[in-house]
Structures are given as structure tokens and as C-alpha cells.
C-alpha positions in Angstrom: 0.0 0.0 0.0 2.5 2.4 0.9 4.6 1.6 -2.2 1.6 2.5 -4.5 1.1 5.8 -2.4 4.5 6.8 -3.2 4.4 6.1 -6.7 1.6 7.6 -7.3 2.9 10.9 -5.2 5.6 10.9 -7.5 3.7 10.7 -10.7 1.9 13.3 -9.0 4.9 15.6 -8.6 6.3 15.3 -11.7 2.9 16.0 -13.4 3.0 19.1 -11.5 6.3 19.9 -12.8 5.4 19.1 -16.5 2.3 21.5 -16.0 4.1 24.2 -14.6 8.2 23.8 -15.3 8.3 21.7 -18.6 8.4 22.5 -22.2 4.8 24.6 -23.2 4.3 24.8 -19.1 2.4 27.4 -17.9 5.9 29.5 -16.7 6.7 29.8 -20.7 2.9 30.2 -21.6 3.2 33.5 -19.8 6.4 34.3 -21.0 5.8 33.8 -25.0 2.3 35.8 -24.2 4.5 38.5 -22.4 6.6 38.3 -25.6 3.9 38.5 -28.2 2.5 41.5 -26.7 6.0 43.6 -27.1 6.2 42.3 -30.5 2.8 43.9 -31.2 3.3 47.1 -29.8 6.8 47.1 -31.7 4.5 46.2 -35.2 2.4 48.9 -34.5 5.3 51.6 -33.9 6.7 50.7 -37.2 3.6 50.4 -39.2 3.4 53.7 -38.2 6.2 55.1 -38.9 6.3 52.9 -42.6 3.2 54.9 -43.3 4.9 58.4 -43.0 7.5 56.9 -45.0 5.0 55.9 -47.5 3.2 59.3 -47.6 6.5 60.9 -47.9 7.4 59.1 -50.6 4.3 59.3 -52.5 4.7 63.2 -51.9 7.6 63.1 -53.6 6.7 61.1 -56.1 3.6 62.7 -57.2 4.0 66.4 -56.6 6.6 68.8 -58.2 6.5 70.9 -55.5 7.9 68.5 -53.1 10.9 67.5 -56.0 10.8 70.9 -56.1 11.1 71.4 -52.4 14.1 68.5 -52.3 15.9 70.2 -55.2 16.0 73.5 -53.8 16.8 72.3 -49.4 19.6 69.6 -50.5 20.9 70.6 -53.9 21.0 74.4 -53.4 19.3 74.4 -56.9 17.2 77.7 -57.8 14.8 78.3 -60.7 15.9 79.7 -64.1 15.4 83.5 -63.6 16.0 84.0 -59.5 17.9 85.6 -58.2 20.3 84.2 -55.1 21.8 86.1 -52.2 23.5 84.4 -50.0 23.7 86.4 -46.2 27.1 86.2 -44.0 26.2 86.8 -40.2 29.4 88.0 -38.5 29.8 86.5 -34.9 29.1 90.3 -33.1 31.6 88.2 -30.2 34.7 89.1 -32.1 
């Protein structure tokens, strides 16, 4: 009697430890959920910020004034018949 008590304690205990320590226990349940949360709220961040991208580069794409806007900001470029003047600030220090 006492052997069958102790062998079904231990089938008992290592149950237990299947259910809660094992591989898919309820220890890495929580931390795979924990894990799939982050990795949603780090999709949503860059969804976000691929959309800006996207209406940035349709912008560019589509509308001269923002080639326009580009060629002018990072190319220095002006349009035929302007004039440019370009404005030297002395340091008032000196």
C-alpha cells in the first residue's frame, strides 16, 4: 500500500512539474504571451512610422512641388530667372 502511495505521489509531482516547469508549461505560456504582446506594440510603432514613410514618398513622387522642395533644401538648386543672395552673419563676439 505504501509503495503504491509513493508512486503515485511521485507521478503526482512530476505531473505538476510538466504542468508548470516543462516545455509549453504554464511558466513559458506566460512568457511567449508577455513576448507577443511587445512584438505587437513594436508592429504597431513601425507600421506607423512605414506609413509616414510611404506618404512621404508618395509626396515626392507625385508632386513637383515637393521634388521641387528637395531640389531647392539639399541641392542648393534655384529656378531659371531667380535671383540668389547668399547672407554672411558676422559673430558680433569678435
Amino acid at each position: 500500500m505504501r509503495w503504491l502511495l509513493l508512486v503515485l505521489i511521485t507521478i503526482l509531482g512530476l505531473f505538476q512539474y510538466w504542468f508548470w516547469l516543462g516545455e509549453g508549461g504554464l511558466l513559458k505560456q506566460s512568457a511567449l504571451e508577455k513576448q507577443v504582446l511587445e512584438q505587437r506594440q513594436e508592429n504597431s510603432v513601425l507600421q506607423e512610422r512605414n506609413a509616414a514613410l510611404e506618404a512621404r514618398v508618395r509626396y515626392l513622387k507625385d508632386g513637383l512641388e515637393g521634388i521641387e522642395e528637395r531640389a531647392r533644401h539639399d541641392l542648393g538648386m534655384i529656378k531659371e530667372g531667380e535671383t540668389f543672395y547668399m547672407s554672411l552673419e558676422k559673430d558680433s563676439a569678435q
